[in-house]
PATI-903234 format. One record per residue: residue in one letter; x, y, z of N, C-alpha, C, O, CB in turn. Coordinates in nm, 4 decimals. Glycine has a CB too. Layout:
BEGIN
A / X / Y / Z / X / Y / Z / X / Y / Z / X / Y / Z / X / Y / Z
...
This chain:
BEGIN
X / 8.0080 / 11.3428 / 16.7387 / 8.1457 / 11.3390 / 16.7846 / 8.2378 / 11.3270 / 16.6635 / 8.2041 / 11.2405 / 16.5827 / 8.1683 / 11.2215 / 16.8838
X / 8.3235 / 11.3819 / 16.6417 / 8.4037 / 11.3536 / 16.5933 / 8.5054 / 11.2468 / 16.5587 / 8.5025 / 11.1375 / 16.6153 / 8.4187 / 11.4078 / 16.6176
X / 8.6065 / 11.2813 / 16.4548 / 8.6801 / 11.1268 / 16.4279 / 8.7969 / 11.1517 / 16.5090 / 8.8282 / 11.2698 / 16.5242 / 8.7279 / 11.0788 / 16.2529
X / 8.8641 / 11.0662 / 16.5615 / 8.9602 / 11.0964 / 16.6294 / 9.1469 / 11.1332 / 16.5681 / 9.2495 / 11.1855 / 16.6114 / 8.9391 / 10.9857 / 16.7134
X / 9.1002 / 11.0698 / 16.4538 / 9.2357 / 11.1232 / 16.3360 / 9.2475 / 11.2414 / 16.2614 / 9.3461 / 11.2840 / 16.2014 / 9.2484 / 11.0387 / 16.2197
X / 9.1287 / 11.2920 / 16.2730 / 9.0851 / 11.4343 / 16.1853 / 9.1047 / 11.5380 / 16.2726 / 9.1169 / 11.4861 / 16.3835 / 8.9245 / 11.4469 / 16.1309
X / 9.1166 / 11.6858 / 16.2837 / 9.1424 / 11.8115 / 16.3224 / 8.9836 / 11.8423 / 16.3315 / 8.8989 / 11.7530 / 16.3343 / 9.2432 / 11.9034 / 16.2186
X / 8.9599 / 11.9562 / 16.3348 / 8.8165 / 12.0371 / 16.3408 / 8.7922 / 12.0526 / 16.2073 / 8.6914 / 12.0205 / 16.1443 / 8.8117 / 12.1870 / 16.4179
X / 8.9513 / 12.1346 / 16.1474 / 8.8841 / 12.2495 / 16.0749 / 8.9108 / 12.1565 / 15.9314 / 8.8784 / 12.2207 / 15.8314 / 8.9669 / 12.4325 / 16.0927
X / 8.9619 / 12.0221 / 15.9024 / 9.0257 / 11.9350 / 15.8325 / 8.9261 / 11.9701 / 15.7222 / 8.8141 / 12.0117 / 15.7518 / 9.0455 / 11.7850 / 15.8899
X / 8.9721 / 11.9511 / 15.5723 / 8.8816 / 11.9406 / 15.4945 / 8.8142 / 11.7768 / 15.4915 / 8.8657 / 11.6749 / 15.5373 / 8.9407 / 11.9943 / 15.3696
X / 8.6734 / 11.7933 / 15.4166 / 8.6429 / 11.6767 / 15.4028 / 8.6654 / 11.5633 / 15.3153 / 8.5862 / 11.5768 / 15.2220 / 8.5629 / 11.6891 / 15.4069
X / 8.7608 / 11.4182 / 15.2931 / 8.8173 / 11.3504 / 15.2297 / 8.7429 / 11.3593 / 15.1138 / 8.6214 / 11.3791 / 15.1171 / 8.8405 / 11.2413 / 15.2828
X / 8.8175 / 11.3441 / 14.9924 / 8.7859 / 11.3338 / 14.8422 / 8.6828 / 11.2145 / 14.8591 / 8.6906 / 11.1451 / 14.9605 / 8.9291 / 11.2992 / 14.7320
X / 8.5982 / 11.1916 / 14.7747 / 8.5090 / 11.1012 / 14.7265 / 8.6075 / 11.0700 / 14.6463 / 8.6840 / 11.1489 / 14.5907 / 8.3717 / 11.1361 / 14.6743
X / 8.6061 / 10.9095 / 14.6370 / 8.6968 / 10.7988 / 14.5743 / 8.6857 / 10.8138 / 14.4303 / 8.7771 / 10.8447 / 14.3538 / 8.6560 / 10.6477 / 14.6158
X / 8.5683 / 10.7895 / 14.4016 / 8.5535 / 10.8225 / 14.2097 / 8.5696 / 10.9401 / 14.1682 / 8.6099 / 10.9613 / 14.0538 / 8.4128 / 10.7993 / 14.1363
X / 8.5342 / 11.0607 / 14.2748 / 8.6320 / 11.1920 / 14.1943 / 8.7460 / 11.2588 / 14.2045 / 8.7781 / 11.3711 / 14.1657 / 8.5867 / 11.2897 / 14.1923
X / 8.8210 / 11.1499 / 14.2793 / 8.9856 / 11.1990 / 14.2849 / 8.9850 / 11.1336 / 14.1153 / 9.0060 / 11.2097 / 14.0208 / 9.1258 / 11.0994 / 14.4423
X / 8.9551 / 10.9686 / 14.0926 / 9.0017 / 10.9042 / 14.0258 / 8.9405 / 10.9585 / 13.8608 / 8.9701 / 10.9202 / 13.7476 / 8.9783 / 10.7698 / 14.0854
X / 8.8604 / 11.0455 / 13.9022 / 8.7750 / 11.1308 / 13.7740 / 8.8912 / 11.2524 / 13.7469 / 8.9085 / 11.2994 / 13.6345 / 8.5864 / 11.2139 / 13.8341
X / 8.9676 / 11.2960 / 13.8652 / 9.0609 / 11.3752 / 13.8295 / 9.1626 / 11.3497 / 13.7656 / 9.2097 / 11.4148 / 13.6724 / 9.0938 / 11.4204 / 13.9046
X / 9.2167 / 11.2168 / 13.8302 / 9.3307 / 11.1801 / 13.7450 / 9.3436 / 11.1383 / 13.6391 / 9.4486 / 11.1188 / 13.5777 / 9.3867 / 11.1178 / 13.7789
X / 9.2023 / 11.1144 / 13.5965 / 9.1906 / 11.0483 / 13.4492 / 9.1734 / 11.1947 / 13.3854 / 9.2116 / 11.1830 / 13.2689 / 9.0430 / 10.9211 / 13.4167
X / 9.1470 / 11.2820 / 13.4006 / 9.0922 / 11.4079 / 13.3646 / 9.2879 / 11.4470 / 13.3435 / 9.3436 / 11.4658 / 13.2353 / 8.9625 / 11.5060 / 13.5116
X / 9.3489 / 11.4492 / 13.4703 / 9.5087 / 11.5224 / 13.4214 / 9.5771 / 11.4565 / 13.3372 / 9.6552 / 11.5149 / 13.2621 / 9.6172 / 11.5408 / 13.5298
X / 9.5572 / 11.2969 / 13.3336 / 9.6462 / 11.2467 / 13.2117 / 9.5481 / 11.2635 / 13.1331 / 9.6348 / 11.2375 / 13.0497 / 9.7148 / 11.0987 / 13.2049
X / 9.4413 / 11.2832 / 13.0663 / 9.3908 / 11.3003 / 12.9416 / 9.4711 / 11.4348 / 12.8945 / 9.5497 / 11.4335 / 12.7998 / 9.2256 / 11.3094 / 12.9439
X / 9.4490 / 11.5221 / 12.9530 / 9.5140 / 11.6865 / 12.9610 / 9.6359 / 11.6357 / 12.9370 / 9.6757 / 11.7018 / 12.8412 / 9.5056 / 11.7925 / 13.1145
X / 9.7174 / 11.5600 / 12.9653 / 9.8610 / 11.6071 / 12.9513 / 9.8856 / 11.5540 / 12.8376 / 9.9699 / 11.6029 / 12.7624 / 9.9648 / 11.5695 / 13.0559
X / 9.7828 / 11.3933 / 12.7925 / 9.8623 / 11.3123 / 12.6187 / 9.8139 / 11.4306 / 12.5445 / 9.8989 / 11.4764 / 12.4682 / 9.7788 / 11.1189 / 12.5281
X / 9.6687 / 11.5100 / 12.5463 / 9.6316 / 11.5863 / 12.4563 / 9.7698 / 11.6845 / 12.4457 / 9.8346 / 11.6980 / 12.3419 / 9.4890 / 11.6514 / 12.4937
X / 9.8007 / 11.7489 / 12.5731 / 9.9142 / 11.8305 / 12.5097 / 10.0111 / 11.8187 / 12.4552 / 10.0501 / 11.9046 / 12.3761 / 9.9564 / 11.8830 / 12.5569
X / 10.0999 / 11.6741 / 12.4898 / 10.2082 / 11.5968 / 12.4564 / 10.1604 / 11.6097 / 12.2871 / 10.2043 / 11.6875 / 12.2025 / 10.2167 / 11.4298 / 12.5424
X / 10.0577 / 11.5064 / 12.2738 / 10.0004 / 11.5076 / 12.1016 / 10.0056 / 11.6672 / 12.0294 / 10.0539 / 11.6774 / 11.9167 / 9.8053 / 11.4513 / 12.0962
X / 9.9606 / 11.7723 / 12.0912 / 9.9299 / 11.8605 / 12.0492 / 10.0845 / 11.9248 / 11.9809 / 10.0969 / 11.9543 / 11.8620 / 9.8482 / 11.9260 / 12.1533
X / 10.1886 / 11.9370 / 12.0794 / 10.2908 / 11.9515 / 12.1048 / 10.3633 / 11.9007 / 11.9411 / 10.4407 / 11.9545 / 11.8619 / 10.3160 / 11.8790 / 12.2442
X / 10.3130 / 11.8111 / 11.9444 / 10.4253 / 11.6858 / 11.8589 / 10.3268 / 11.7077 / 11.7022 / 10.3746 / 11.6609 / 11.5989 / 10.4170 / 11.4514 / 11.9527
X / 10.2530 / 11.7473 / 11.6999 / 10.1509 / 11.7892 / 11.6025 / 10.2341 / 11.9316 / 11.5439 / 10.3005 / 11.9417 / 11.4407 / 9.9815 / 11.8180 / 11.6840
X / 10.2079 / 12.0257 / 11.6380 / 10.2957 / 12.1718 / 11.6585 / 10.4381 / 12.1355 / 11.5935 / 10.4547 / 12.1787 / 11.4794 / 10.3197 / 12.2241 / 11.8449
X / 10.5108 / 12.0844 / 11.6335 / 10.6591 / 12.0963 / 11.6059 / 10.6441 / 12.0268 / 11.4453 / 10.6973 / 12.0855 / 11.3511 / 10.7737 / 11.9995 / 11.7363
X / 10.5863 / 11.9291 / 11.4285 / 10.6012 / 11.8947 / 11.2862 / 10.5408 / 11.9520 / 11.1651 / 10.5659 / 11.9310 / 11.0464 / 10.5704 / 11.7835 / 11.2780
X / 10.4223 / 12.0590 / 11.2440 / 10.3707 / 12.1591 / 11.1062 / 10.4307 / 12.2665 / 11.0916 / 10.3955 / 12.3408 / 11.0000 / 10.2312 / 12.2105 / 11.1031
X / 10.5240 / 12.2986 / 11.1673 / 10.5731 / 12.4559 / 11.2015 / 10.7618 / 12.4194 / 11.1068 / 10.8527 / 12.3420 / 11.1367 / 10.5785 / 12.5003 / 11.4556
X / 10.7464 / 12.5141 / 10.9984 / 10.8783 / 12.4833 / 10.9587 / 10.9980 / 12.5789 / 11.0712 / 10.9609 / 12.6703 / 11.1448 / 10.8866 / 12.5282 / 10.7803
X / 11.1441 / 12.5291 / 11.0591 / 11.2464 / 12.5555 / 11.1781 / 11.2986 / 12.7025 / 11.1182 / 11.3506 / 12.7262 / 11.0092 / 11.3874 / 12.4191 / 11.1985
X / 11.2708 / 12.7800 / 11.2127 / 11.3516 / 12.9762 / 11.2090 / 11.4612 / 12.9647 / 11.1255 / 11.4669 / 13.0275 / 11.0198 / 11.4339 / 13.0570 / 11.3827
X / 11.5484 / 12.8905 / 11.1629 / 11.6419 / 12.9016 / 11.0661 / 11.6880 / 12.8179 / 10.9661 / 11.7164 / 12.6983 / 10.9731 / 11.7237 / 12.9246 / 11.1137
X / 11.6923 / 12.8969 / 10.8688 / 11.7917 / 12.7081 / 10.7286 / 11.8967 / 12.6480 / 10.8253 / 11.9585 / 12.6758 / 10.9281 / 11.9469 / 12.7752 / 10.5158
X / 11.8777 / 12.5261 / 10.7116 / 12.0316 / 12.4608 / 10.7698 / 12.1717 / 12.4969 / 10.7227 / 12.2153 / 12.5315 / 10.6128 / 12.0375 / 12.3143 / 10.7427
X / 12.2176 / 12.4810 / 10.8194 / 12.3894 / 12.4585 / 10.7965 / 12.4233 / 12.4460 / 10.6776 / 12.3723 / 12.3532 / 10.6149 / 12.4547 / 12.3382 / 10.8559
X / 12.5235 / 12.5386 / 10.6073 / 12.5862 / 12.5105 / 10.5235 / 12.6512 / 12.3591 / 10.4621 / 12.6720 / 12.3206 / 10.3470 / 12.6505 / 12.5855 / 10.5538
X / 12.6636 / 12.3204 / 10.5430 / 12.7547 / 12.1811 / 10.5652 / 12.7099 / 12.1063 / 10.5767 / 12.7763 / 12.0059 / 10.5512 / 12.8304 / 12.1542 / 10.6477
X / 12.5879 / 12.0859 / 10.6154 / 12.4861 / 11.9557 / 10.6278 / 12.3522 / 11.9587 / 10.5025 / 12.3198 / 12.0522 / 10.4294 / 12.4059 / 11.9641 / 10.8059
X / 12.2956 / 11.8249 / 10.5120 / 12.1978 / 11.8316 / 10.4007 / 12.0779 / 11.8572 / 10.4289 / 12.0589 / 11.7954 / 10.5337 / 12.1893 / 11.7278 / 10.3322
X / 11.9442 / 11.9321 / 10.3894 / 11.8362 / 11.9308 / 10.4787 / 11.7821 / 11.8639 / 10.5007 / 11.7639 / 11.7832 / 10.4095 / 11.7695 / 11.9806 / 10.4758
X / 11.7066 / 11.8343 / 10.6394 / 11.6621 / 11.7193 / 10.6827 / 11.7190 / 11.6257 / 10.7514 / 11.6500 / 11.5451 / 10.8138 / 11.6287 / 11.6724 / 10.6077
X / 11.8642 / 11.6202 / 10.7518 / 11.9412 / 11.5482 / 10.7981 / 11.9467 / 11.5571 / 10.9409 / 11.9459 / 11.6682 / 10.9939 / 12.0443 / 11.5651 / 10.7409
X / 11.9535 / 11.4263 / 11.0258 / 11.9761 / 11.4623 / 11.1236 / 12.1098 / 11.5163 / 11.2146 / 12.2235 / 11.4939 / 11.1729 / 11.9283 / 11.3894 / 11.1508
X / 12.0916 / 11.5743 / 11.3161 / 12.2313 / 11.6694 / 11.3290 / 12.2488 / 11.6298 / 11.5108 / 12.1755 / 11.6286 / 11.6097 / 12.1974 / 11.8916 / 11.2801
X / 12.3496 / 11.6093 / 11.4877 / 12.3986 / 11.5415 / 11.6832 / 12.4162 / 11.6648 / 11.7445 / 12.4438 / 11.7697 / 11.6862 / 12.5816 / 11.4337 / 11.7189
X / 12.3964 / 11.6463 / 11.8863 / 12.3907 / 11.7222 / 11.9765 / 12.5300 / 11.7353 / 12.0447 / 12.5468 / 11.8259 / 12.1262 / 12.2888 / 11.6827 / 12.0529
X / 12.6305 / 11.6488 / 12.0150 / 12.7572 / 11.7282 / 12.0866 / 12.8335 / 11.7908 / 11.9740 / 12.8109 / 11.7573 / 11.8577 / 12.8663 / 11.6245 / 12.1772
X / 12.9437 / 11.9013 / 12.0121 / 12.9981 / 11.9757 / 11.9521 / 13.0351 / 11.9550 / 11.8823 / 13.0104 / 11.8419 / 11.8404 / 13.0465 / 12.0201 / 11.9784
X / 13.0966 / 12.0121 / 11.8304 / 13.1805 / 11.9292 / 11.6366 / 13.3028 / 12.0491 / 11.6747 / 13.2752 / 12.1528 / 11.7350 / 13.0448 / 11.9741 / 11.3882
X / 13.3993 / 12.0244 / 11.6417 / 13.5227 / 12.0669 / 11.6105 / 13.5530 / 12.1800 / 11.4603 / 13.5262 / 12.1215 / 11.3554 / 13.5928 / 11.9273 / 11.6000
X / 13.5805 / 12.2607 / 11.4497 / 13.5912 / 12.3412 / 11.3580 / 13.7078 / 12.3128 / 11.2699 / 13.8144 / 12.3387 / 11.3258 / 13.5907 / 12.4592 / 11.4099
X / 13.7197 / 12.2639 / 11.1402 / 13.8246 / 12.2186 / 11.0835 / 13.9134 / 12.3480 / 10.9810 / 13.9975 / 12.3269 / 10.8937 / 13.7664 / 12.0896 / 11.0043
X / 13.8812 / 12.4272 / 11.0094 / 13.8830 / 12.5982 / 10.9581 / 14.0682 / 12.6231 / 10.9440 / 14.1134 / 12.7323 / 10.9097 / 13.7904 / 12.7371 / 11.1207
């Protein structure tokens, strides 16, 4: 007989240790990429030079600047 909360065609519930094998499995996958990521951006020099106006390396803000021209 059947369960009375389940359908027919229901799949059958995850086994407890391999959902939890999964999720340890997607956050491993995601710091590796995060790391990988952050590895990537700091060996890869930037497409373009900098700004005339600034020094290299320097850090540079994200809102607009005003043109004093």
């Amino acid at each position: 007989m059947r369960e009375p909360h389940r359908s027919r065609h229901a799949a059958p519930r995850p086994v407890p240790g391999a959902h939890r094998a999964g999720r340890r499995l997607a956050a491993a996958l995601l710091g590796a990429g995060a790391l990988a990521g952050t590895l990537l951006t700091a060996a890869v020099s930037p497409a373009a030079p900098p700004a005339p106006d600034r020094l290299p390396g320097a850090a540079s803000s994200d809102v607009a600047q005003l043109s004093r021209d």
